[in-house]
C-alpha positions as a printed NumPy array, in Angstrom:
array([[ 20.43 ,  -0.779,   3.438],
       [ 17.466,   1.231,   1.208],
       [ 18.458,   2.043,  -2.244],
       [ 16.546,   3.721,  -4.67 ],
       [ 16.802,   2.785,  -8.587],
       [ 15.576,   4.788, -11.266],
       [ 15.924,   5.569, -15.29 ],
       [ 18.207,   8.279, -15.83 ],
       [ 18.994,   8.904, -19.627],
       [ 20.119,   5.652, -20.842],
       [ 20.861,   3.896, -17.908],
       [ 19.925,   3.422, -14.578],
       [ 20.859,   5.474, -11.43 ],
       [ 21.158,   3.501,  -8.307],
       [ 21.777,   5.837,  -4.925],
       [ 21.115,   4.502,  -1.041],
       [ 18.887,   6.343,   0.64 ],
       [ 18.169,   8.61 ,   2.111],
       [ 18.913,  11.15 ,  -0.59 ],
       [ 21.542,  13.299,  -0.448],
       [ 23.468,  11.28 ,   2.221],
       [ 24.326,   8.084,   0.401],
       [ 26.387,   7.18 ,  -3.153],
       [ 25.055,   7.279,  -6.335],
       [ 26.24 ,   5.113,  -9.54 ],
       [ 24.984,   5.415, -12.77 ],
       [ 24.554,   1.748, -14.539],
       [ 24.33 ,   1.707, -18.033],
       [ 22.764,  -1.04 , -18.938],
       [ 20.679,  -3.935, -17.32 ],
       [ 23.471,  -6.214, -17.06 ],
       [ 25.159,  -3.619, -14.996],
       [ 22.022,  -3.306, -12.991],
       [ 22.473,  -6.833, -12.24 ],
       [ 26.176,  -6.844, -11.46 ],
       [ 25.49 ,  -4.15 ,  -9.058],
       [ 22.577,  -5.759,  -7.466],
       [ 24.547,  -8.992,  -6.952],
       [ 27.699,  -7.123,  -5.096],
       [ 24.732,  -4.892,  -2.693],
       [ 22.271,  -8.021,  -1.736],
       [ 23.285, -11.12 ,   0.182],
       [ 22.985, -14.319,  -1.67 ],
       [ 20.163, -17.102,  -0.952],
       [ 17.888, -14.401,  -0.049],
       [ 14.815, -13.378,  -1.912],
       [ 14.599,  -9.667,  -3.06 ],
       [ 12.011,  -7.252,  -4.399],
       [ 12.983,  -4.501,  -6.933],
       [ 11.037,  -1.442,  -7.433],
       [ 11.449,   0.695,  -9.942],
       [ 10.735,   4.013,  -9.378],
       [  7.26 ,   5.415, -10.579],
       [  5.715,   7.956, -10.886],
       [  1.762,   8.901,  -8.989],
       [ -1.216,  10.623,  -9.513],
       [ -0.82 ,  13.8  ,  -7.604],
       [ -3.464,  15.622,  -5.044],
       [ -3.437,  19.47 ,  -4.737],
       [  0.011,  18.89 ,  -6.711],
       [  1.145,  16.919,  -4.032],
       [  1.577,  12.815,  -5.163],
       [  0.198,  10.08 ,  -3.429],
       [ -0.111,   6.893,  -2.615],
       [ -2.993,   4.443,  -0.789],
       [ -3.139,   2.552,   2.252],
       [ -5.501,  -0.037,   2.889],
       [ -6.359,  -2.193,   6.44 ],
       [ -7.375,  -5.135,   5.335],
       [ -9.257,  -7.91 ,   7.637],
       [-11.016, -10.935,   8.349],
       [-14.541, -10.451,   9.412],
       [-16.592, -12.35 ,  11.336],
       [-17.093, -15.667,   7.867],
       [-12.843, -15.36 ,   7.371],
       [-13.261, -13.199,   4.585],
       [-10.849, -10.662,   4.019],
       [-12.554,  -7.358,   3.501],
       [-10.759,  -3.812,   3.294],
       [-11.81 ,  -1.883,   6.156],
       [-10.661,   1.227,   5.551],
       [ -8.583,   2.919,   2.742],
       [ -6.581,   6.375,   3.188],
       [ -4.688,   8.324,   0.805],
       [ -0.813,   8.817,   1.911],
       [  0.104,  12.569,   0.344],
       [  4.262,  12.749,  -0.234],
       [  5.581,  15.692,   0.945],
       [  8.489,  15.541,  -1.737],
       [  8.814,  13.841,  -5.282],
       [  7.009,  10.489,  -6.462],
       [  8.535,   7.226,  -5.657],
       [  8.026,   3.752,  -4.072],
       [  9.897,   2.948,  -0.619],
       [ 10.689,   5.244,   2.297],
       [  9.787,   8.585,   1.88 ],
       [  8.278,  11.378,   4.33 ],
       [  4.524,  11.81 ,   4.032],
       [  2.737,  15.355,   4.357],
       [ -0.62 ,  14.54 ,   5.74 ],
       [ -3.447,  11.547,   5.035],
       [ -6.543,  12.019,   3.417],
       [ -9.619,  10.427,   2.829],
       [ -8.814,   8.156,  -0.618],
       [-12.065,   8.841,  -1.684],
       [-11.195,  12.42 ,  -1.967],
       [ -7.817,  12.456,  -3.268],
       [ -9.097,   9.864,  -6.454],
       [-12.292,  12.561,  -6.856],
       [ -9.785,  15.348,  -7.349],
       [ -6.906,  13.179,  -9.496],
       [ -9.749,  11.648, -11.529],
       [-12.632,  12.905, -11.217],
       [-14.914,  10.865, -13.972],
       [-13.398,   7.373, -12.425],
       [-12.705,   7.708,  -8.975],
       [-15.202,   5.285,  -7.806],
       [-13.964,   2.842, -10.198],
       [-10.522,   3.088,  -8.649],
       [-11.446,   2.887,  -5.455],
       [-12.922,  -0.193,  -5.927],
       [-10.124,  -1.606,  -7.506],
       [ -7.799,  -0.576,  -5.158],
       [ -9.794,  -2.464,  -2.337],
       [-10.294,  -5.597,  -4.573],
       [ -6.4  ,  -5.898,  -4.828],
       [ -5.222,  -5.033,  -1.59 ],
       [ -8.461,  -8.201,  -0.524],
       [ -6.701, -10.597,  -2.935],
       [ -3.106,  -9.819,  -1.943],
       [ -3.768, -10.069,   2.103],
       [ -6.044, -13.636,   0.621],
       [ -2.399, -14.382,  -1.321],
       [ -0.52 , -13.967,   2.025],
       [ -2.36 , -15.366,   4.151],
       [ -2.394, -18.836,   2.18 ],
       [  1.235, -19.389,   1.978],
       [  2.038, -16.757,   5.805],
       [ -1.077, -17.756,   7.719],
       [ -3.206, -17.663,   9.23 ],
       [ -3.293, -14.3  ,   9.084],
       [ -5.948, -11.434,  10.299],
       [ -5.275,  -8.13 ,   9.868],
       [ -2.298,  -6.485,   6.783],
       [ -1.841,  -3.261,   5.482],
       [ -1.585,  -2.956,   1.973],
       [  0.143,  -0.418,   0.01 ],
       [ -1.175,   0.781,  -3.408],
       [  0.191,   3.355,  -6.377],
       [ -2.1  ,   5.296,  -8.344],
       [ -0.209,   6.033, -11.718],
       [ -0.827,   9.151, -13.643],
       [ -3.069,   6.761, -16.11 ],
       [ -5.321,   5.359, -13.571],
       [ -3.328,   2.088, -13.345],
       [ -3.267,   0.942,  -9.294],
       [  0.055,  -1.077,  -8.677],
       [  0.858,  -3.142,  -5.377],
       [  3.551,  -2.155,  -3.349],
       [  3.852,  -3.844,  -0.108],
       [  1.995,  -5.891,   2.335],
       [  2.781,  -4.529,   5.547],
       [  1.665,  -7.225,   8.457],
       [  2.234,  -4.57 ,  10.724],
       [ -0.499,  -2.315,   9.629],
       [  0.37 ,   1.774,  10.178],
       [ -3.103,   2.709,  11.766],
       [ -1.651,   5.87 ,  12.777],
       [ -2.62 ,   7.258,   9.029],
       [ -6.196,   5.436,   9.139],
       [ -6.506,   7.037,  12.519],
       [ -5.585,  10.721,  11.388],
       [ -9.035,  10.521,   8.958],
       [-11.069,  10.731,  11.748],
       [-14.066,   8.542,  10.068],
       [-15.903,   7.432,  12.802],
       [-17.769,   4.816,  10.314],
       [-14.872,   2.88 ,   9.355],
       [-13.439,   3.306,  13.207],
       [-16.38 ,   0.802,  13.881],
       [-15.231,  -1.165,  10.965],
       [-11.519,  -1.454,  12.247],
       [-12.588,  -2.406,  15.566],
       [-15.336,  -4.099,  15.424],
       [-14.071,  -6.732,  12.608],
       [-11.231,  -7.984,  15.175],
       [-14.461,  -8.675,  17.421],
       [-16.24 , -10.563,  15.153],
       [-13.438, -12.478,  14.209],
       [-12.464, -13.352,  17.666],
       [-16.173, -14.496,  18.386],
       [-16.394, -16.418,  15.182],
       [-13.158, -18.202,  16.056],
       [-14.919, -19.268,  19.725],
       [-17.72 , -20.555,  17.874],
       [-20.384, -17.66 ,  18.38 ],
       [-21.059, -17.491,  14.663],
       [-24.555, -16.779,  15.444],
       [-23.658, -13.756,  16.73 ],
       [-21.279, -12.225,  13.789],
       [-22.356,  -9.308,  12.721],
       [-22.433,  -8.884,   8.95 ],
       [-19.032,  -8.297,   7.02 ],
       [-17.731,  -4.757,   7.53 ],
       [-16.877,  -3.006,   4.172],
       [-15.619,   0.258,   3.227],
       [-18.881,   3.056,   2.75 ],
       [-19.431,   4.098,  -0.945],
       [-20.346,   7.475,  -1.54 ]])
């Protein structure tokens, strides 16, 4: 099951998801957390907990960021395109409906609009050095989606690496510059791995404005 945990007053809430449909206890301290936890999730399995968190918000709507990150043509990992994921309800990490995508350099001009650039590049630096993380201890490895929040601050979290990537939201941005990136670095790749390195085109980035 999907549960969602969050600070409420001087505890903790935990409810299963989706909202509204599921249980909700209200843990008062960590070690309760814990407890809880350790009666929900199966034992010898490794979890990950996220608290929820808030995000930096576009037209008042938050969101998060997507990134498609691949090898190219040398087996570098380079994001090849990055997307901004705008909730249709409140801010949190996991499961949740999503309004509409939008260009990420757009929604970070908007949410921060003197250090946009700066963020974007961040956010493609980490989502390159988590797929480079997965792919030494998963691989090998060519193609993840990584999820990013933006936090009210300007801090850019990791959320998941997804090694099913959701193109349908890179798709709906309809950049026809990094459409030659997402397909053509598969190419590249492919001909690099048959030994046509002379032929590799130069590593596919994301465009700066």
């Amino acid at each position: 099951g999907l549960y969602r945990l969050r600070r409420h007053r001087r505890g903790w809430l935990l409810a299963s998801l989706p909202p509204g449909r599921g249980q909700q206890r209200l843990l008062p301290s960590r070690a309760a957390v814990h407890a809880a936890l350790g009666q929900l999730l199966p034992a010898g399995r490794p979890y990950v907990v996220q608290e929820a968190a808030a995000l930096a918000s576009f037209l008042g709507h938050p969101f998060d960021l997507l990134a498609l990150v691949q090898k190219d043509g040398h087996g570098r990992w380079e994001a090849s395109a990055l997307a901004a994921r705008i909730l249709s309800t409140e801010p949190e990490t996991g499961p949740t409906p999503y309004g509409w995508t939008a260009s990420a350099e757009v929604a970070l001009r908007h949410a921060f609009p003197e250090r946009w650039k700066d963020l974007w590049e961040r956010a493609c630096r980490i989502a390159a050095a988590a797929a480079r993380a997965v792919d030494r201890t998963r691989g090998p490895l060519f193609e993840l989606g990584v999820r990013m929040a933006v936090s009210p601050d300007g801090s850019v979290h990791l959320l998941q690496v997804e090694g099913e990537p959701q193109a349908e939201h890179l798709s709906l941005l309809h950049d026809p510059y990094a459409a030659r990136r997402v397909y053509g670095c598969p190419i590249a790749c492919a001909a690099a791995l048959d030994g046509e390195k002379r032929h590799v085109p130069r590593s596919p980035v994301v465009a700066r404005a």
